[in-house]
N, C-alpha and C positions, 0 to 999 in steps of 0.2 A: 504494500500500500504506500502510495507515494507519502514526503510527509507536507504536512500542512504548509500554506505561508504561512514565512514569519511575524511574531511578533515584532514590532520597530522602534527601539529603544529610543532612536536618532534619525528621524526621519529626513531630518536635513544631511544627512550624509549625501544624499543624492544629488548637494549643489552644483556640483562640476559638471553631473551630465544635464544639471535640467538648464545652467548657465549657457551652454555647448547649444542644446535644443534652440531656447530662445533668440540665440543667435543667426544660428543656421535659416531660422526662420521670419528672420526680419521681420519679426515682432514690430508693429509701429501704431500708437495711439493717435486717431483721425478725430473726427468733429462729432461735438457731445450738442446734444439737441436736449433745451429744456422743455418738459410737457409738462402741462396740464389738463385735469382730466375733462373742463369743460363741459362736460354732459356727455363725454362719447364713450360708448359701449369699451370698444375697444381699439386698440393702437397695436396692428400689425409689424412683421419683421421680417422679410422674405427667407427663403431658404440660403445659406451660403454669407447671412448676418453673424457675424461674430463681433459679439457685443458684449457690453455689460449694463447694465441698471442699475441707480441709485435711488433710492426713493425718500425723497427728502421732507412727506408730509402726508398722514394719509395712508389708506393700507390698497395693495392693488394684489390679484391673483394672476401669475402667469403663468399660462398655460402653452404647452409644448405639444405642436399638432404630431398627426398621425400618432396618437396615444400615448404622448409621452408625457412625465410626470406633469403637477400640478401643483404648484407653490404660490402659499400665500406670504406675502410681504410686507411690512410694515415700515414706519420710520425711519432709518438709519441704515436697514437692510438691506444689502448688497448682494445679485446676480450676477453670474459672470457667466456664460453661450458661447463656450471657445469651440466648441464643434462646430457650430452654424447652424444649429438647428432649426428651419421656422417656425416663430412661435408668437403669441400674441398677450400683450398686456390689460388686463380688465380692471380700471382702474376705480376704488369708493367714489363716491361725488368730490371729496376735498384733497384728492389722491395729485401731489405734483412729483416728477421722477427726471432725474438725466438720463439718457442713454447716451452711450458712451463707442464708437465702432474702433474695430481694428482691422490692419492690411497686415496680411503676411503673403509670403513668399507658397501661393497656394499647394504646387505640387511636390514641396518638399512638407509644406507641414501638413498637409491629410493626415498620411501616419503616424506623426508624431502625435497631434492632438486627438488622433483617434482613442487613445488611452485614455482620455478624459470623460467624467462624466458628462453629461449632457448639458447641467444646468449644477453650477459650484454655486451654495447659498453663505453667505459668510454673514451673521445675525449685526445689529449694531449693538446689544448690549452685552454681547457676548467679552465674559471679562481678556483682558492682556491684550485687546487690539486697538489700543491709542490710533494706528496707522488712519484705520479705516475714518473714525469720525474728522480726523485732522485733514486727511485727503480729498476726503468729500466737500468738507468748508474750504480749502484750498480750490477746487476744484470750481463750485458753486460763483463763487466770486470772480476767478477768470472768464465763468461763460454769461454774471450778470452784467460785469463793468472789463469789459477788455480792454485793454492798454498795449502797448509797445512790448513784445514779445509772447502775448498771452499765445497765440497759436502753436509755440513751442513748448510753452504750460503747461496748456492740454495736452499735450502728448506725452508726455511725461508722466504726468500724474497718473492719464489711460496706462500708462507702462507699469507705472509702481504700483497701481490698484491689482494687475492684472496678475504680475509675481508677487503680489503679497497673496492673492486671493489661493494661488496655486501652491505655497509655502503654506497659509493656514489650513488648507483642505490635507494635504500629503501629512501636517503634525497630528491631525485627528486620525492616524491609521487609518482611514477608509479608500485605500489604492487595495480595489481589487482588478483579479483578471489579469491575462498579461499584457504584454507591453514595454515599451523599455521603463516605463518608471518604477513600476513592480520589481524589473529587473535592480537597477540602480537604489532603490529600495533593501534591500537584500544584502545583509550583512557580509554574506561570500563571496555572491557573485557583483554585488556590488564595488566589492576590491579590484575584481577584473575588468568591471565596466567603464572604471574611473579611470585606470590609465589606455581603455582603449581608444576613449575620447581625447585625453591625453595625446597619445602619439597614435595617430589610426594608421600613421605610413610605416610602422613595422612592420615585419612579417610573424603576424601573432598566427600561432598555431595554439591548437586544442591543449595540449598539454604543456605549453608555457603558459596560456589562461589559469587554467586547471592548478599548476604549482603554485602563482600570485593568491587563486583562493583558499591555497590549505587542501585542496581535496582530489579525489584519484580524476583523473581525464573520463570512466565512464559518468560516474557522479555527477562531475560538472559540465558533460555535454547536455544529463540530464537537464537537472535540474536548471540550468541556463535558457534550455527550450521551454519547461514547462513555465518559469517567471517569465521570460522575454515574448513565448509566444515563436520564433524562427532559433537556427541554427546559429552559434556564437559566430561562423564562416559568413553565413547570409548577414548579422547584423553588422558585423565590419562591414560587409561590401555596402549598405546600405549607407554608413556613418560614412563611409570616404568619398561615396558620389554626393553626398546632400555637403559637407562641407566643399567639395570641388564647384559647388552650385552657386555654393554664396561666394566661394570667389571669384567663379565668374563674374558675379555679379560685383563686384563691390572692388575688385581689384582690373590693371588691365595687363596681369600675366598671360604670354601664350599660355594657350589649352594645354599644349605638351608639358608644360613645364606644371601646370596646376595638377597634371594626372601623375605627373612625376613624382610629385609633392605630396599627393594623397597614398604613394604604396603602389600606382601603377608602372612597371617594366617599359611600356613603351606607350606612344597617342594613338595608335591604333588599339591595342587592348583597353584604353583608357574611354577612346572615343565608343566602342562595341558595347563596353558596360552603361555608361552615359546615357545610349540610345536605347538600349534595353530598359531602364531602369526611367526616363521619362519623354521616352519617346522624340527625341528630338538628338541631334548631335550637338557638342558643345560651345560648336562657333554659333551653330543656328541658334543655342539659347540664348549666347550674350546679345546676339545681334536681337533677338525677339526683344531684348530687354534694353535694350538701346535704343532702340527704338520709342518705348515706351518712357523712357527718360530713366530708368529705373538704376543703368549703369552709374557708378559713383564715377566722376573724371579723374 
C-alpha cells in the first residue's frame, strides 16, 4: 500500500520552486475595476479570467459555472481564480468589491497552475495576515485617487496579493493531488526538486535524484510520480523548455545558445523538444512575441 502524503511541517520549503514557477510564468498584475452592486443580479467573468476579488463592503456569493464550488464572501475576504475558471459574482444590495486581472505567459502556465484549486479563499479576519487588510487599503486608494505611478501600484500589489494568497493557502496543508507543488511540498523529494530548478542544465539522472533524497532510485522514481503526477525525466524536460521560454522571451540570446543553457546537446535536439512541447519552434515563438510587444529589448 502506497504510503500517505505527507504531513508538512514547513510548507514554505517549496519557495525556490514556487519562486522559479512565478517567474517562468510572467506573472503580471493588470487593471482592478471597482464594482458596485447597484441592483445587478450579477457580475460575470469569462472563461480564461484569472482574477482575484476583494470585497470591500457587503457580502456577495460567487459562484463557479459548470458546477463548481460556491463561496460566500464577506468584508475583507479575499478570492483568488488563478485557473481561469468562468464564474460569476452575486452581489447583497450594499455589496462593493475590486477585481483584480492577471496576464501570464498562457502556454507555459496551464500546467503549472493547473495544481491549483479552483477558487483560493483567504478570510479577512482570519488571524496573522496583516498583508491582506494593508494591501487591500493600499490597493483601494490607488484605484480611488491615482497619481503619478499608480498603474505600476497596481501591479504590484495584484503580485503580492497573489503570492501571498498562494503562501497562505500551501501553510494550511491543503495541497492535495499531484502536481509539482505536492511535489516541492515533500520533504524528500522536495530536496530533489529544489536543486533541479536550481540547475535544470545538469545531466540529472534517476539515481543522482534519488541519493540528494536519502532514498533507493526504485522508491524515489516512485514516489516522485505519485507527488508530481509524471516521471522525474518528463519533469526536467518540462522545467528546461518552460524556462528556455521565458528566455526567449525576456532575453535576446540565440535559440542555440538558450537550448544550450537549459541541458540541450545541440539547437536541433533543443529546437524538436521546443516544438513538441508547444507546438511552435523557438525562433517562431520569440518572433510571435515580438510581435506582440511582449519581447523585453
Amino acid at each position: 500500500m502506497p504510503d500517505p502524503l505527507p504531513y508538512i511541517a514547513d510548507p514554505l520549503a517549496a519557495g525556490d520552486a514556487l519562486s522559479d514557477v512565478l517567474e517562468m510564468i510572467h506573472l503580471r498584475g493588470g487593471e482592478v475595476e471597482a464594482v458596485h452592486a447597484d441592483g445587478r443580479r450579477a457580475v460575470r467573468h469569462r472563461p480564461g479570467s484569472r482574477v482575484l476579488h476583494l470585497v470591500e463592503t457587503g457580502e456577495a456569493e460567487l459562484r463557479v459555472d459548470d458546477g463548481g464550488p460556491r463561496v460566500g464572501l464577506r468584508a475583507g475576504d479575499l478570492a483568488l481564480l488563478a485557473r481561469g475558471r468562468a464564474h460569476a459574482l452575486h452581489p447583497g444590495p450594499d455589496a462593493t468589491w475590486l477585481s483584480g486581472s492577471f496576464a501570464v505567459e498562457e502556454r507555459v502556465a496551464a500546467p503549472l497552475l493547473a495544481v491549483l484549486p479552483t477558487v483560493i479563499v483567504i478570510r479577512g479576519d482570519e488571524e496573522g495576515l496583516d498583508w491582506l487588510p494593508l494591501s487591500a487599503r493600499l490597493l483601494g486608494v490607488e484605484v480611488a485617487e491615482p497619481r503619478a505611478g499608480s498603474q505600476v501600484m497596481v501591479s504590484r500589489i495584484l503580485d503580492l496579493l497573489f503570492i501571498q494568497a498562494l503562501r497562505t493557502w500551501a501553510a494550511r496543508g491543503e495541497v492535495a493531488g499531484a502536481g509539482w507543488l505536492t511535489a516541492a511540498l515533500d520533504p524528500q523529494v522536495g530536496r530533489a526538486l529544489k536543486v533541479m530548478h536550481r540547475r535544470p542544465e545538469d545531466p540529472w539522472t534517476v539515481d543522482r535524484l534519488a541519493d540528494l533524497a536519502a532514498m533507493s532510485r526504485a522508491a524515489f522514481a516512485a514516489r516522485f510520480g505519485r507527488l508530481a503526477g509524471e516521471s522525474p525525466g518528463r519533469y526536467l524536460q518540462r522545467l528546461r523548455l518552460a524556462r528556455a521560454a521565458d528566455r526567449l522571451t525576456t532575453t535576446r540570446e540565440p535559440a542555440g545558445s538558450i537550448g544550450r543553457s537549459v541541458g540541450y546537446s545541440s539547437e536541433a535536439a533543443f529546437s524538436r523538444a521546443f516544438a513538441r512541447e508547444y507546438g511552435t519552434a523557438p525562433r517562431a515563438w520569440r518572433a510571435a512575441r515580438e510581435a506582440d510587444g511582449r519581447v523585453e529589448p
